[in-house]
C-alpha positions as CSV (number, residue, x, y, z in Angstrom):
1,X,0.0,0.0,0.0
2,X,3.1,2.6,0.4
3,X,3.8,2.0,-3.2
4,X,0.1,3.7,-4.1
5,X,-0.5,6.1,-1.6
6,X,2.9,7.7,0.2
7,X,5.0,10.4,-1.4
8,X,7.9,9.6,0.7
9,X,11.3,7.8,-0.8
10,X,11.9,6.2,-4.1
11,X,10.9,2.9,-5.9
12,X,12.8,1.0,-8.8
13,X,11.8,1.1,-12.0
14,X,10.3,-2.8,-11.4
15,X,8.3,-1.2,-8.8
16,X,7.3,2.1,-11.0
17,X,6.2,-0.4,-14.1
18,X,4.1,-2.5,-11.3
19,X,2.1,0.3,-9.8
20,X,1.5,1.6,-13.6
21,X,0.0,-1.4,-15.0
22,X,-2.3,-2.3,-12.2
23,X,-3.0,1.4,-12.4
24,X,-3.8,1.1,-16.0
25,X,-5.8,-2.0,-15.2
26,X,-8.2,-0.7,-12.6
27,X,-8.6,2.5,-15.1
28,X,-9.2,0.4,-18.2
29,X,-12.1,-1.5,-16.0
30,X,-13.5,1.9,-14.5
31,X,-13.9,3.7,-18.0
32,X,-15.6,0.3,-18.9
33,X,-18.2,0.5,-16.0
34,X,-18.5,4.4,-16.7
35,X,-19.6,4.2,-20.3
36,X,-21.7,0.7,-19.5
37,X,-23.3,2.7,-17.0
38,X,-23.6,5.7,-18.9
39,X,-22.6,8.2,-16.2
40,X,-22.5,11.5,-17.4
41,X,-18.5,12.9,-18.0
42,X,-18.0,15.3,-14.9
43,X,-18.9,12.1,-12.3
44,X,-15.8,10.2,-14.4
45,X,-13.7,13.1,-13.6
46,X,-14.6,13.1,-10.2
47,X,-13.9,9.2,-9.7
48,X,-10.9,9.7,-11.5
49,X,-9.5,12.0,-8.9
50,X,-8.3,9.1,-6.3
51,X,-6.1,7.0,-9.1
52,X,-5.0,10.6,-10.3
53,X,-3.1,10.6,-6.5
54,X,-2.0,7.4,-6.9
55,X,-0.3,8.1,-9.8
56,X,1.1,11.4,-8.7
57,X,2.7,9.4,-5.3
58,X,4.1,7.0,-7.9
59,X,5.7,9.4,-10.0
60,X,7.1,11.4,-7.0
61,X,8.6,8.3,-5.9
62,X,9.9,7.5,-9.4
63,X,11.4,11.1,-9.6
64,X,12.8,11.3,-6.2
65,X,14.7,8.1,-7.0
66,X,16.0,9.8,-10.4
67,X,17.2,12.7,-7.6
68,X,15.1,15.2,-9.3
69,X,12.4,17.4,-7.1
70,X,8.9,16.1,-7.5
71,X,6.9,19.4,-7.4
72,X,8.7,20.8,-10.3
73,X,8.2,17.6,-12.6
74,X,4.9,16.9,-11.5
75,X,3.8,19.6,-12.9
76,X,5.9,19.5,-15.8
77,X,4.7,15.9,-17.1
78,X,0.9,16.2,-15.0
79,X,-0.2,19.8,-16.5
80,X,-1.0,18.8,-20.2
81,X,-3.0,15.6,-19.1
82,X,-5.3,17.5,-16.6
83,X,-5.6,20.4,-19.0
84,X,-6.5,17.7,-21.3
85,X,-8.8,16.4,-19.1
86,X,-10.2,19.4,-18.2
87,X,-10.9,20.5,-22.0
88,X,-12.7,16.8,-22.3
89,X,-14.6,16.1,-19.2
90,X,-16.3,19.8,-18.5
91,X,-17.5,20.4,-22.3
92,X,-15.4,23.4,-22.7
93,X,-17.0,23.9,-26.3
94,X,-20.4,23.7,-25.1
95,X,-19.6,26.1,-22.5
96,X,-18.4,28.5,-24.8
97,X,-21.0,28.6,-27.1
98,X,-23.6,28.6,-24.4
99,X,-22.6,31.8,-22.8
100,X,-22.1,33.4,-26.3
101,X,-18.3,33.5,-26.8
102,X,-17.8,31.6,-29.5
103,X,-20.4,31.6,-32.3
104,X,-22.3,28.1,-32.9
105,X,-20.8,27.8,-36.4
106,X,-17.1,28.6,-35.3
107,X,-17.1,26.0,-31.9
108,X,-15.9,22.9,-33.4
109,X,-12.9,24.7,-34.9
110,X,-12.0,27.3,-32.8
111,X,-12.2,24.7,-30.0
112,X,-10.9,21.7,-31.5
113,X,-7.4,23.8,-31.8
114,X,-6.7,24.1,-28.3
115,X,-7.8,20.5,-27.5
116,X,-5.5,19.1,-30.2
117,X,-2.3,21.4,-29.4
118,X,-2.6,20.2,-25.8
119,X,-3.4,16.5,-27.2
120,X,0.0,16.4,-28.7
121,X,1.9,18.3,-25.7
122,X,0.1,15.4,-23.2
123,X,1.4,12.8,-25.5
124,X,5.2,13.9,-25.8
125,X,5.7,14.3,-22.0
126,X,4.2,11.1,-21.8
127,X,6.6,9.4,-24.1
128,X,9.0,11.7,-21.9
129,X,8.5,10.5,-18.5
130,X,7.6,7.0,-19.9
131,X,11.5,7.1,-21.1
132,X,12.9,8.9,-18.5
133,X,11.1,7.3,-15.9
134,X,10.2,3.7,-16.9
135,X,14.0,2.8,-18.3
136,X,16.2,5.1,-17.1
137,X,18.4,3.9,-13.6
138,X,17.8,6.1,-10.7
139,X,20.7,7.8,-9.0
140,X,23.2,5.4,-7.5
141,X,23.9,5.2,-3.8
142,X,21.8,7.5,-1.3
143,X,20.4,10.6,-2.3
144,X,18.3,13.2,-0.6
145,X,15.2,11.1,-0.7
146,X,16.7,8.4,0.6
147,X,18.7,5.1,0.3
148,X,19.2,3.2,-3.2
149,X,16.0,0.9,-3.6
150,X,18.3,-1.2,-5.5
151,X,20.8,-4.1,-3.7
152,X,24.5,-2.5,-4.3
């Protein structure tokens, strides 16, 4: 249970690709149940919100163990997905066109920009931290995080 839900130390790279896929898993089967169930998008955001903490503790960890500081990376590979997210899950089109910003014939291209620019900035820090993170050795010996996770 440390591995999910503490912020503290660092885990291998084993450990980071372990907590990811049972991640993944339990995400795969909620988005499932969500469309099955046909719950409308902002209560999927809201569920959403616990694995997005377990995530964050993992990548902290994962970062910590690569001797970087978490807050600064966080936000660095996290800020494109939740913007994504955000751009998805509240309608932001709908929203615009409803108060009267964006004229009903311009909203699917006007908004449709954004979304895709911040698509494609989402999926290159993933491929980043996936490299950086998933197959690159943390720092050797102790670091200010803590002791080497790995046997000497």
């Amino acid at each position: 249970m440390k591995l999910f839900f503490s912020f503290n130390g660092r885990i291998t790279r084993q450990q980071f690709w372990t907590g990811i896929l049972a991640l993944l898993s339990v995400t795969l089967v909620m988005r499932i149940a969500l469309a099955l169930l046909e719950t409308p998008m902002g209560v999927g955001l809201i569920i959403s919100l616990p694995l997005f903490y377990i995530y964050a503790a993992l990548l902290c960890k994962r970062l910590q163990d690569r001797d970087r500081a978490p807050a600064l990376w966080l936000a660095v590979y996290l800020l494109p997905v939740v913007g994504l997210a955000v751009l998805r899950n509240l309608g932001l089109q709908e929203t615009l066109v409803s108060l009267g910003f964006l004229p009903e014939r311009l909203s699917g291209v006007v908004v449709q920009t954004p979304a895709l620019f911040v698509t494609w900035i989402a999926i290159a820090m993933a491929v980043w931290a996936v490299y950086d993170l998933g197959t690159q050795r943390g720092s050797r010996g102790e670091n200010r995080y803590g002791t080497d996770p790995l046997p000497a």
